[in-house]
PDB file of the backbone (N, CA, C, O) and the ligand in Angstrom, with CONECT records:
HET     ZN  A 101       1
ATOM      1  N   UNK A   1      45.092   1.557  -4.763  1.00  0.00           N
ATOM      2  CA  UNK A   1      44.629   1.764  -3.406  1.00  0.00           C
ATOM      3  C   UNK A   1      43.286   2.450  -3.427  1.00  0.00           C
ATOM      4  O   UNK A   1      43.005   3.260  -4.310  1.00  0.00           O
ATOM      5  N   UNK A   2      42.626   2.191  -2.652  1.00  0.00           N
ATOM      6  CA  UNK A   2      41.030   2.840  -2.436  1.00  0.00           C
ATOM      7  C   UNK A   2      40.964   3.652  -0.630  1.00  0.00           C
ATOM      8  O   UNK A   2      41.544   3.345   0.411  1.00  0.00           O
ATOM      9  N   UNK A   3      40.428   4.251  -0.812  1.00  0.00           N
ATOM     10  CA  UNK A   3      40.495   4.705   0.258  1.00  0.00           C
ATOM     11  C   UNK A   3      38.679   5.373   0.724  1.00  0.00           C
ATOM     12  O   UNK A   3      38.196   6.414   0.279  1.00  0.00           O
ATOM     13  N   UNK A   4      37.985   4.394   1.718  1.00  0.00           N
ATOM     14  CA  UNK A   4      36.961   5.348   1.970  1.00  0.00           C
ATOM     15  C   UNK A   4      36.183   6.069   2.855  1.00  0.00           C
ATOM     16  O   UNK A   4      36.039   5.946   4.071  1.00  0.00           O
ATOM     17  N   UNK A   5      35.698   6.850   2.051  1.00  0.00           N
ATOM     18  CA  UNK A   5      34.565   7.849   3.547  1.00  0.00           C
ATOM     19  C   UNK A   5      33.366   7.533   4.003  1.00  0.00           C
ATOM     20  O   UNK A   5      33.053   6.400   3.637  1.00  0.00           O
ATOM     21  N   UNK A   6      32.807   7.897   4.451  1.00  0.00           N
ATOM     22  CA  UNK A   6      31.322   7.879   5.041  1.00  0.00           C
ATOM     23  C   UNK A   6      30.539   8.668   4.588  1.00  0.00           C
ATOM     24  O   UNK A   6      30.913   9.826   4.772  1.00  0.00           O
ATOM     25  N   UNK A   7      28.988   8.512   3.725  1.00  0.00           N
ATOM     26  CA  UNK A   7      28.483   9.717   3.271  1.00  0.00           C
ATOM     27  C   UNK A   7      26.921   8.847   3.917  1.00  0.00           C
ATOM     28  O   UNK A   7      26.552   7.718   4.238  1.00  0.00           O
ATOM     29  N   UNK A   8      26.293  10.528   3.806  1.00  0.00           N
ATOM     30  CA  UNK A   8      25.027  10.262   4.374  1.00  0.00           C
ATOM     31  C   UNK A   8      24.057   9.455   3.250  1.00  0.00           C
ATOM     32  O   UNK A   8      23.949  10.007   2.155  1.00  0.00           O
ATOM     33  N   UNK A   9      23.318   8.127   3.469  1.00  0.00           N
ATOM     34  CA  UNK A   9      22.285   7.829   2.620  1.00  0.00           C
ATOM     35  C   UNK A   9      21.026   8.145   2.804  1.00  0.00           C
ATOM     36  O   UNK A   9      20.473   8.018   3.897  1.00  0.00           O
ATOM     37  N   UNK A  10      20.471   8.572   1.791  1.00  0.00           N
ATOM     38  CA  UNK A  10      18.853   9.051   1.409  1.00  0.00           C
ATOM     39  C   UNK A  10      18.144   7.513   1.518  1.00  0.00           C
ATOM     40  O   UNK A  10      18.530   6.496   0.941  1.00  0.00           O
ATOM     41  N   UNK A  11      17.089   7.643   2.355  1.00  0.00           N
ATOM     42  CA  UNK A  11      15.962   6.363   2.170  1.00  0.00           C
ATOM     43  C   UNK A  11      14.520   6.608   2.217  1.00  0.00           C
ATOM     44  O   UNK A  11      14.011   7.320   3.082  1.00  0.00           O
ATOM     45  N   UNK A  12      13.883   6.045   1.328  1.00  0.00           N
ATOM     46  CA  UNK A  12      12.411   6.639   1.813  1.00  0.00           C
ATOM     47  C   UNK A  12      11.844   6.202   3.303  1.00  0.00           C
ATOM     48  O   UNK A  12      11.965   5.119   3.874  1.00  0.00           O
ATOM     49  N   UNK A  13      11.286   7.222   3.673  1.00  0.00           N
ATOM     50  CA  UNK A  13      10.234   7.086   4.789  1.00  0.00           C
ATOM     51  C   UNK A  13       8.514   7.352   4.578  1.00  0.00           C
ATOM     52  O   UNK A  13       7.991   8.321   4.028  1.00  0.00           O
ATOM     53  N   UNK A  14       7.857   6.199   5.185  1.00  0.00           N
ATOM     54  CA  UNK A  14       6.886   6.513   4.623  1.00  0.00           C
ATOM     55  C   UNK A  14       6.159   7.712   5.664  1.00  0.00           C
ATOM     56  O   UNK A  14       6.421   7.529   6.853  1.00  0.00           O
ATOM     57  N   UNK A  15       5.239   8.966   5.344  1.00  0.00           N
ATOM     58  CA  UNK A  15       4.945   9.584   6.208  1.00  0.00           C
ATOM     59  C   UNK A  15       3.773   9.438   6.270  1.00  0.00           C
ATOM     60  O   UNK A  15       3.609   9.335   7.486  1.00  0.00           O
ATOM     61  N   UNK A  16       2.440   9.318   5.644  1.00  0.00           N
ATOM     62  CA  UNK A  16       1.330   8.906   5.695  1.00  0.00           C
ATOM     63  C   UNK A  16       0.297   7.768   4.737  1.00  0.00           C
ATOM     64  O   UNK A  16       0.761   7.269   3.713  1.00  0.00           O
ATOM     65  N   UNK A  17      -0.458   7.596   4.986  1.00  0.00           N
ATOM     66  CA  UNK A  17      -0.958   6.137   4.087  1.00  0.00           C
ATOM     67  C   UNK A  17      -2.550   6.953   4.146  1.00  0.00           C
ATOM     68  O   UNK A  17      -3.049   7.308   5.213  1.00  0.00           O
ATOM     69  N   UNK A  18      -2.958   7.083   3.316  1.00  0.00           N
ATOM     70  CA  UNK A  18      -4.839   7.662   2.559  1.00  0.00           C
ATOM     71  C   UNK A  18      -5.282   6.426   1.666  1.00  0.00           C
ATOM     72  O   UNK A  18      -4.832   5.921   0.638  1.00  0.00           O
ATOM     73  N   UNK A  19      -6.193   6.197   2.373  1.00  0.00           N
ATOM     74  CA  UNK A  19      -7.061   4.984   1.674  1.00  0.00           C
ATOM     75  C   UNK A  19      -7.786   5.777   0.052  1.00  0.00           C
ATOM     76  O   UNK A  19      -8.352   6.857  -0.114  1.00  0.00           O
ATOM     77  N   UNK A  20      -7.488   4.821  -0.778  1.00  0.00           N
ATOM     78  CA  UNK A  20      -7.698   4.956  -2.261  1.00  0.00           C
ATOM     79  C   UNK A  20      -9.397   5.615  -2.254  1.00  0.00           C
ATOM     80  O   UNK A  20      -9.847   6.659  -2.727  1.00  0.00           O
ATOM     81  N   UNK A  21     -10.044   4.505  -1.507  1.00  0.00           N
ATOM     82  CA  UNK A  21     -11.636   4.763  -2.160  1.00  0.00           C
ATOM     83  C   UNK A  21     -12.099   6.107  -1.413  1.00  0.00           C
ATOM     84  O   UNK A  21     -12.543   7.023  -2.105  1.00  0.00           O
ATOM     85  N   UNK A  22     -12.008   6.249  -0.036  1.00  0.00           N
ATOM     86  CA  UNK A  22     -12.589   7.742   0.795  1.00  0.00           C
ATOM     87  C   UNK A  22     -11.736   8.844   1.011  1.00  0.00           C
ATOM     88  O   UNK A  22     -12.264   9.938   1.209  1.00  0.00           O
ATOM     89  N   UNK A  23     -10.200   8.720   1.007  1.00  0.00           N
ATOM     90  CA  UNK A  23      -9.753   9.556   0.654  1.00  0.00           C
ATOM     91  C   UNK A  23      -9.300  10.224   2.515  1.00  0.00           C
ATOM     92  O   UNK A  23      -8.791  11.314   2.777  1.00  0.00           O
ATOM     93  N   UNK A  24      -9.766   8.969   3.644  1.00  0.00           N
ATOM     94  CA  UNK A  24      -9.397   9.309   4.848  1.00  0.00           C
ATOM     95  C   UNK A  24      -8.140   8.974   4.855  1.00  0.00           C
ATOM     96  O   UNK A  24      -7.725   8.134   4.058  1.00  0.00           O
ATOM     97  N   UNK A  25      -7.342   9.570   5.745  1.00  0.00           N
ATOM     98  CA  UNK A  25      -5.660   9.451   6.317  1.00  0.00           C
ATOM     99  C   UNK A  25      -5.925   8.217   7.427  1.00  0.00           C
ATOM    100  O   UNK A  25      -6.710   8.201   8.375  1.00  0.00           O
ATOM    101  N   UNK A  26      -4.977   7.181   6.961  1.00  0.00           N
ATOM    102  CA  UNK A  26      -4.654   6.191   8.307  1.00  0.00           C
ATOM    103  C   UNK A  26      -4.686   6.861   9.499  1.00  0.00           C
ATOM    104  O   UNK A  26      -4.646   8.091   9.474  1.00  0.00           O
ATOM    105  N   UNK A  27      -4.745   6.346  10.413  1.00  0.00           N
ATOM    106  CA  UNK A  27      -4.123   7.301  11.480  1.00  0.00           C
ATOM    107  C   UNK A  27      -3.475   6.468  11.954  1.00  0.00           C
ATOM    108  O   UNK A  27      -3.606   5.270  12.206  1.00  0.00           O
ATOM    109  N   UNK A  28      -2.157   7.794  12.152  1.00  0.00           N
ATOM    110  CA  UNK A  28      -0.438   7.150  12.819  1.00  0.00           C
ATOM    111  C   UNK A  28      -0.556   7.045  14.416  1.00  0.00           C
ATOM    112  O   UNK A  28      -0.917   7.872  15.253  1.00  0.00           O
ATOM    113  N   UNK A  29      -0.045   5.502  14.542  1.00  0.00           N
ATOM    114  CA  UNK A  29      -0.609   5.578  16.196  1.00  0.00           C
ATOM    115  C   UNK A  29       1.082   5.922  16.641  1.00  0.00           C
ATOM    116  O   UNK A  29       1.215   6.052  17.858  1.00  0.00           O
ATOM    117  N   UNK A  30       2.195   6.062  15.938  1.00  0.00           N
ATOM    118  CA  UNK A  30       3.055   6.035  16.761  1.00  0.00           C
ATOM    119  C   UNK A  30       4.247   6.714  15.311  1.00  0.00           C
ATOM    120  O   UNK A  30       3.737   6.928  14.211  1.00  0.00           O
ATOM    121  N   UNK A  31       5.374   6.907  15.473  1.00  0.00           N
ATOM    122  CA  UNK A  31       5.995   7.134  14.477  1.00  0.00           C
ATOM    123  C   UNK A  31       6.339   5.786  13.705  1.00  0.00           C
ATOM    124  O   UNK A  31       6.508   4.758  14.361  1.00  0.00           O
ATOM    125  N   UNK A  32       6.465   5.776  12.041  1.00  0.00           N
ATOM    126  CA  UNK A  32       6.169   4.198  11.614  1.00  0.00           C
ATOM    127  C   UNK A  32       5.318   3.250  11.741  1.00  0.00           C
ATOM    128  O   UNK A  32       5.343   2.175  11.142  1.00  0.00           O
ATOM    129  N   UNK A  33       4.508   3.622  12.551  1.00  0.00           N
ATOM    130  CA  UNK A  33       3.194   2.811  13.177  1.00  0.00           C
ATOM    131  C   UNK A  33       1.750   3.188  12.426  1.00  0.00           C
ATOM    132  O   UNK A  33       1.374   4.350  12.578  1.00  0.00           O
ATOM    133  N   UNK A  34       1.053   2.448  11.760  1.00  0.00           N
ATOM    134  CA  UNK A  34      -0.280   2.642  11.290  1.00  0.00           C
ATOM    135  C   UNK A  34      -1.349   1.881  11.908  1.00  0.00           C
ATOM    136  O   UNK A  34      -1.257   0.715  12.290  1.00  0.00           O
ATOM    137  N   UNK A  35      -2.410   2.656  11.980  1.00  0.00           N
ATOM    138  CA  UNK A  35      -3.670   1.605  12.500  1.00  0.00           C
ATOM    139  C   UNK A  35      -3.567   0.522  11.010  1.00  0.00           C
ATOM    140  O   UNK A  35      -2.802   0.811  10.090  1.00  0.00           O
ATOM    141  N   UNK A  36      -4.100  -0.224  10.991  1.00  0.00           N
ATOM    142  CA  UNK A  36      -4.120  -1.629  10.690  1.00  0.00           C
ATOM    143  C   UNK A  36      -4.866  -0.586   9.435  1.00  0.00           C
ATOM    144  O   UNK A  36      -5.540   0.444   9.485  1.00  0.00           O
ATOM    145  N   UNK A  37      -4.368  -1.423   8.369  1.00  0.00           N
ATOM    146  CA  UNK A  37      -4.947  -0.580   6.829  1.00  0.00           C
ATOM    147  C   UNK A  37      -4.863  -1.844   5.813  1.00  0.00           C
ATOM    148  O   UNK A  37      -4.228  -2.795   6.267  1.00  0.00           O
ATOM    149  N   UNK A  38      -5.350  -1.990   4.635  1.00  0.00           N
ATOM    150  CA  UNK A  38      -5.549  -2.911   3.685  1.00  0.00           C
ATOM    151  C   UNK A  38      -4.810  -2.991   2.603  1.00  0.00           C
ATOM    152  O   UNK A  38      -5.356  -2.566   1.585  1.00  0.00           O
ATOM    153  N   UNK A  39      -3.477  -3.501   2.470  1.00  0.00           N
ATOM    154  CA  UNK A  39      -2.353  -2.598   0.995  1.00  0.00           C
ATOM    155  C   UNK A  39      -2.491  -3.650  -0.211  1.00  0.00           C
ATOM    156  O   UNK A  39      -1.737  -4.600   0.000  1.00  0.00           O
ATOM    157  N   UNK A  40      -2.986  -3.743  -1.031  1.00  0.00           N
ATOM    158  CA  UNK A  40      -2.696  -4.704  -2.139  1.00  0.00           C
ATOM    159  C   UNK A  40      -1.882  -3.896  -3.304  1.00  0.00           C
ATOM    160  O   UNK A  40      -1.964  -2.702  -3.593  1.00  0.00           O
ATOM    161  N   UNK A  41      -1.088  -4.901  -3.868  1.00  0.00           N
ATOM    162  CA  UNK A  41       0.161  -4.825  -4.983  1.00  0.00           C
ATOM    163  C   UNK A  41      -0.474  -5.776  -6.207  1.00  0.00           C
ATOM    164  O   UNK A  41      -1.276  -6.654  -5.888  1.00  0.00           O
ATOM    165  N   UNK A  42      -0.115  -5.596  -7.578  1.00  0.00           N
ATOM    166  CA  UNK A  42      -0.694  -6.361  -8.307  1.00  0.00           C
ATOM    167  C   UNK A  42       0.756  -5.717  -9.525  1.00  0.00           C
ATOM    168  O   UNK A  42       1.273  -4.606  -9.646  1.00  0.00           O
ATOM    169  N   UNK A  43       0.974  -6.936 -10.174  1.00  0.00           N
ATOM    170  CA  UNK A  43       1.819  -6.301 -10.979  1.00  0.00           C
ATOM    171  C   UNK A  43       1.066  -7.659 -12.178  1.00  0.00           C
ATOM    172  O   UNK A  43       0.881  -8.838 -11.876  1.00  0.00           O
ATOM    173  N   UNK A  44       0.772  -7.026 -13.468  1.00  0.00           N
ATOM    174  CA  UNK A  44      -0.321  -7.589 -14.572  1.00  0.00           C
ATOM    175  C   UNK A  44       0.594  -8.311 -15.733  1.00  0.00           C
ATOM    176  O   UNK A  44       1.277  -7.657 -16.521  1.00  0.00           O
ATOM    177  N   UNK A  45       0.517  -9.777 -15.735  1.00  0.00           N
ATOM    178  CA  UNK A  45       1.246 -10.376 -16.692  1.00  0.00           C
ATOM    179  C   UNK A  45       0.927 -10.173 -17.751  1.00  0.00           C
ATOM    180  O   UNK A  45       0.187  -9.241 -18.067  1.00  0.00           O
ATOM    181  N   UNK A  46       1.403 -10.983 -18.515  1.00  0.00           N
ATOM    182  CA  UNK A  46       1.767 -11.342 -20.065  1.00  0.00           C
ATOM    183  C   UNK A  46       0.392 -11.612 -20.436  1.00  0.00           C
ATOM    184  O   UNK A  46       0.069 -10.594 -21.047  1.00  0.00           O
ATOM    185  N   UNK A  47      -0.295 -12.151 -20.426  1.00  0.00           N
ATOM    186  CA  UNK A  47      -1.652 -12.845 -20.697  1.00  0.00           C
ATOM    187  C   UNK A  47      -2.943 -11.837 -20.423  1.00  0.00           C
ATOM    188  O   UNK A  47      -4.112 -12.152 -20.646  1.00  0.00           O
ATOM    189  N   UNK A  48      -2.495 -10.558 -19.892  1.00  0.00           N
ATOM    190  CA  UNK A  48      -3.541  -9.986 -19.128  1.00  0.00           C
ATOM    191  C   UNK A  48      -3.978  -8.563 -19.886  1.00  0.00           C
ATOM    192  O   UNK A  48      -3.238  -7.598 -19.693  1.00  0.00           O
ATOM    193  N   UNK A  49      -4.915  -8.427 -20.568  1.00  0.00           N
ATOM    194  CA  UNK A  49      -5.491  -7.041 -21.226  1.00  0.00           C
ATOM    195  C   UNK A  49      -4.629  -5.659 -20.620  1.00  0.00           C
ATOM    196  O   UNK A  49      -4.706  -4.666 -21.342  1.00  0.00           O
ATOM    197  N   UNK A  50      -3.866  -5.532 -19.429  1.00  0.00           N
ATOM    198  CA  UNK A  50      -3.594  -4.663 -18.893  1.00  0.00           C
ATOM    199  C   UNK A  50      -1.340  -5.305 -18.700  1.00  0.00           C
ATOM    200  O   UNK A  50      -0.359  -4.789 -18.166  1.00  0.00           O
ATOM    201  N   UNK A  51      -1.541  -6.366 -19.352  1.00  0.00           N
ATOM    202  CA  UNK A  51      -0.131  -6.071 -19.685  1.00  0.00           C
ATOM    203  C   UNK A  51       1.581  -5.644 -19.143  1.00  0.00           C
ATOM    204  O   UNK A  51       2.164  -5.548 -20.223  1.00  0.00           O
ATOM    205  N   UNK A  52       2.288  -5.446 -18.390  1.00  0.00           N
ATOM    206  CA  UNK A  52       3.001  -4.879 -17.971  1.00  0.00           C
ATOM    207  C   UNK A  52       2.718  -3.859 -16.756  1.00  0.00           C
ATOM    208  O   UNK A  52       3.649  -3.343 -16.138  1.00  0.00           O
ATOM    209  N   UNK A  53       0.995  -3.539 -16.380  1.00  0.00           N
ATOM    210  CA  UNK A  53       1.120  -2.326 -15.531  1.00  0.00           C
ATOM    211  C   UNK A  53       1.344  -3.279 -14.337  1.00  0.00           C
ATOM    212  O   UNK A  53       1.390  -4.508 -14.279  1.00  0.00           O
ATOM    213  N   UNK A  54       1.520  -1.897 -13.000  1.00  0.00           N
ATOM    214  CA  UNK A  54       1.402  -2.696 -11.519  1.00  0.00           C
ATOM    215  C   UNK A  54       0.604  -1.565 -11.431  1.00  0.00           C
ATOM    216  O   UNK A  54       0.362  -0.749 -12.321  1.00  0.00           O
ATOM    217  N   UNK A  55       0.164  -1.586 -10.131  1.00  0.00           N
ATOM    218  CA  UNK A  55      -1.176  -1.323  -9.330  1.00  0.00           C
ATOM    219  C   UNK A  55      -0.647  -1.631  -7.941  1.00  0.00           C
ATOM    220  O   UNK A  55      -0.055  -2.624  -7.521  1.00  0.00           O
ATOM    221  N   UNK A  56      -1.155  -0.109  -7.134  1.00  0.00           N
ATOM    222  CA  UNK A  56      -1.278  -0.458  -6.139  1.00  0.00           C
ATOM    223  C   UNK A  56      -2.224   0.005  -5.370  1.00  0.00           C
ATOM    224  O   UNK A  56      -2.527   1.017  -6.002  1.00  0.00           O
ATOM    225  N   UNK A  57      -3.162  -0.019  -4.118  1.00  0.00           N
ATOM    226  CA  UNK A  57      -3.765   0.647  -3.523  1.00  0.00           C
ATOM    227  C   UNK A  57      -4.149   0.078  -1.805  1.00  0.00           C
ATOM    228  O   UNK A  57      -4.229  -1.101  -1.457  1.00  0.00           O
ATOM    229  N   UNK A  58      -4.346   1.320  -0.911  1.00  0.00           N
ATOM    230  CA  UNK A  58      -4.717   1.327  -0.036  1.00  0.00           C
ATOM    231  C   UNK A  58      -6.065   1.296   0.728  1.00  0.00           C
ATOM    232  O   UNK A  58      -6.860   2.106   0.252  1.00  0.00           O
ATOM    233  N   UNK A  59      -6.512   0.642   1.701  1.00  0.00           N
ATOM    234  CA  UNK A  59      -7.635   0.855   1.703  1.00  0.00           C
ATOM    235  C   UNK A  59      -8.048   0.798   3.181  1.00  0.00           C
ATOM    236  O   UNK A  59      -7.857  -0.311   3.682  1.00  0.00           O
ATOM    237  N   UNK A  60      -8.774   2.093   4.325  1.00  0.00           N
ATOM    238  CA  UNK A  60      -9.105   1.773   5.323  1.00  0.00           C
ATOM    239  C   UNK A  60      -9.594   0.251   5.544  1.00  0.00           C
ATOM    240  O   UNK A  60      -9.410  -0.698   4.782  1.00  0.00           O
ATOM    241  N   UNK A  61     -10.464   0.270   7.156  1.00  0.00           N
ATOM    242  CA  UNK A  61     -11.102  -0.900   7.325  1.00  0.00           C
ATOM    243  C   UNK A  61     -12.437  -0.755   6.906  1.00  0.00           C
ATOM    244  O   UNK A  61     -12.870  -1.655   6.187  1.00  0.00           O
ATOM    245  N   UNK A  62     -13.230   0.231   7.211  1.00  0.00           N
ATOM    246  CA  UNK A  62     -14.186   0.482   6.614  1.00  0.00           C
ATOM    247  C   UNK A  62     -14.549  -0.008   5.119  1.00  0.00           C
ATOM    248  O   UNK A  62     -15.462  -0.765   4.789  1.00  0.00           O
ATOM    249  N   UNK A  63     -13.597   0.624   4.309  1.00  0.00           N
ATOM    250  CA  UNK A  63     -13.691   0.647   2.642  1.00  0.00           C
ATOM    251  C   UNK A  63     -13.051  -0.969   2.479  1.00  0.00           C
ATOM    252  O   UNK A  63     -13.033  -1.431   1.338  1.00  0.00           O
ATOM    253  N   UNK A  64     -12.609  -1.688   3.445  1.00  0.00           N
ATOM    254  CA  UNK A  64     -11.926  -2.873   3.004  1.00  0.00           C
ATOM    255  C   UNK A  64     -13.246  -3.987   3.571  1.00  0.00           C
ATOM    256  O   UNK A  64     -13.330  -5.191   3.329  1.00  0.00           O
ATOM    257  N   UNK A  65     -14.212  -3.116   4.402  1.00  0.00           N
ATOM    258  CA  UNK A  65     -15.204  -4.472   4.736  1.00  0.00           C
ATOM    259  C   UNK A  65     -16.084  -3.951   2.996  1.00  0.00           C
ATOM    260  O   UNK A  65     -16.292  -4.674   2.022  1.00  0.00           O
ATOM    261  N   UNK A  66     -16.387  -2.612   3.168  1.00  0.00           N
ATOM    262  CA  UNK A  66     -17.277  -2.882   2.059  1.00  0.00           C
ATOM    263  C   UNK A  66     -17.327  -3.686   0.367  1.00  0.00           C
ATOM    264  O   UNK A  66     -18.141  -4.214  -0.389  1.00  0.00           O
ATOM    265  N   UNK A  67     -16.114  -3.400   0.426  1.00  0.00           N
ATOM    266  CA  UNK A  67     -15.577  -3.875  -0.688  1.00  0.00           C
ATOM    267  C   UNK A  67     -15.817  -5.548  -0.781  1.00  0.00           C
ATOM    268  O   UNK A  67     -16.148  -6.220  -1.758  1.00  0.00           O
ATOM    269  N   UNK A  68     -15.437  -6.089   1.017  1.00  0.00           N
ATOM    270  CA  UNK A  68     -15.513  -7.320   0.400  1.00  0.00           C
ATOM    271  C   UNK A  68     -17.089  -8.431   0.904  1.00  0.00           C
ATOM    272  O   UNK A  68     -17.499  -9.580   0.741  1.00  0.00           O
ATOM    273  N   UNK A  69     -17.526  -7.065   1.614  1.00  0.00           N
ATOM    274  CA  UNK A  69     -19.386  -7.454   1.558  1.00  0.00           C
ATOM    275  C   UNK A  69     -19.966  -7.463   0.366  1.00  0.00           C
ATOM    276  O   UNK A  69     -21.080  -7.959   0.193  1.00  0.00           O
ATOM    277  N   UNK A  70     -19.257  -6.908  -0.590  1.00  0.00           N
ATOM    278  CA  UNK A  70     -19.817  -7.149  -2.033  1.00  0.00           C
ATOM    279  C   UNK A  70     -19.459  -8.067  -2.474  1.00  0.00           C
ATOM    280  O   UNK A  70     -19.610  -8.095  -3.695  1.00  0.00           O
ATOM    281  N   UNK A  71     -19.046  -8.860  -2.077  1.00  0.00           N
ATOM    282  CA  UNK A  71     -18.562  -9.877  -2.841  1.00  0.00           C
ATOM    283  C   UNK A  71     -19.280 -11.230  -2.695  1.00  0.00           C
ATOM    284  O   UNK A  71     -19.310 -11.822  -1.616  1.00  0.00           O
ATOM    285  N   UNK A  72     -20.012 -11.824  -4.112  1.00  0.00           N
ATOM    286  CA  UNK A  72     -20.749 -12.820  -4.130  1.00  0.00           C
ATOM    287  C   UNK A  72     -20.369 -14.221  -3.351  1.00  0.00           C
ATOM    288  O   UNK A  72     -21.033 -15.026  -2.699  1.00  0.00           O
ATOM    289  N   UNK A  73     -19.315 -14.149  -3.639  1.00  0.00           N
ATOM    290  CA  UNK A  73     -18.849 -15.711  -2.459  1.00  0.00           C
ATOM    291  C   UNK A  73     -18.077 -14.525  -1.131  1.00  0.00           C
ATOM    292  O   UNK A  73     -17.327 -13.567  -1.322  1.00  0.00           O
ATOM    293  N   UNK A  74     -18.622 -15.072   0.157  1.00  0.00           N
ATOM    294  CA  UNK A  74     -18.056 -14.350   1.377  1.00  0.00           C
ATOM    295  C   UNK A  74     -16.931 -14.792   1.557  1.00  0.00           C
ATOM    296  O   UNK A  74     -16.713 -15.907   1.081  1.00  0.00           O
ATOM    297  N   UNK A  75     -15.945 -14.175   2.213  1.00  0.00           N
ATOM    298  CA  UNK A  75     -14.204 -14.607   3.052  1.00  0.00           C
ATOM    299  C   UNK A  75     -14.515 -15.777   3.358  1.00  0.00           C
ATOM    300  O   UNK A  75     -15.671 -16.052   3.037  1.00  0.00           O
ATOM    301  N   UNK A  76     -14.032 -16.475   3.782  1.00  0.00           N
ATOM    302  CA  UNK A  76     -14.115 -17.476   4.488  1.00  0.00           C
ATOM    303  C   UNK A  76     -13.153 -17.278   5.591  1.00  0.00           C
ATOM    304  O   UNK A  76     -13.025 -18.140   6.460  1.00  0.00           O
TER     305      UNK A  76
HETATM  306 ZN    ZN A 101     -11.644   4.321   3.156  1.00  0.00          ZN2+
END
């Protein structure tokens, strides 16, 4: 026989998001709510000088235009 209870679960919450390159705080428009921010994930295969790592980073809008005004071919 099993018999069970109810216990409280732990979950993460995220409480703030700081862009990688300037080091400004998102700003929270609401609880759970972020102004619009830039998140890339990268996790580095088999084939790749860097191997097994992941990577992640944040990035305002600001630091997310500059980043990609540098870039020799534009967004499309
Ligand atoms: Zn920034």
């Amino acid at each position: 026989m099993r018999e069970y209870g109810m216990k409280a679960q732990e979950s993460q919450v995220m409480k703030k998001v700081v862009c990688n390159c300037c080091g400004k705080e998102i700003p929270q428009i609401r609880e759970g709510i972020w102004a619009d921010y830039f998140h890339a994930e990268k996790a580095w295969g088999y084939l790749s000088a860097q191997d097994g790592r992941q990577d992640s980073f944040d990035l305002c809008e600001d630091c997310y235009k500059k980043m990609v005004n540098a870039f020799k071919i534009p967004l499309q």
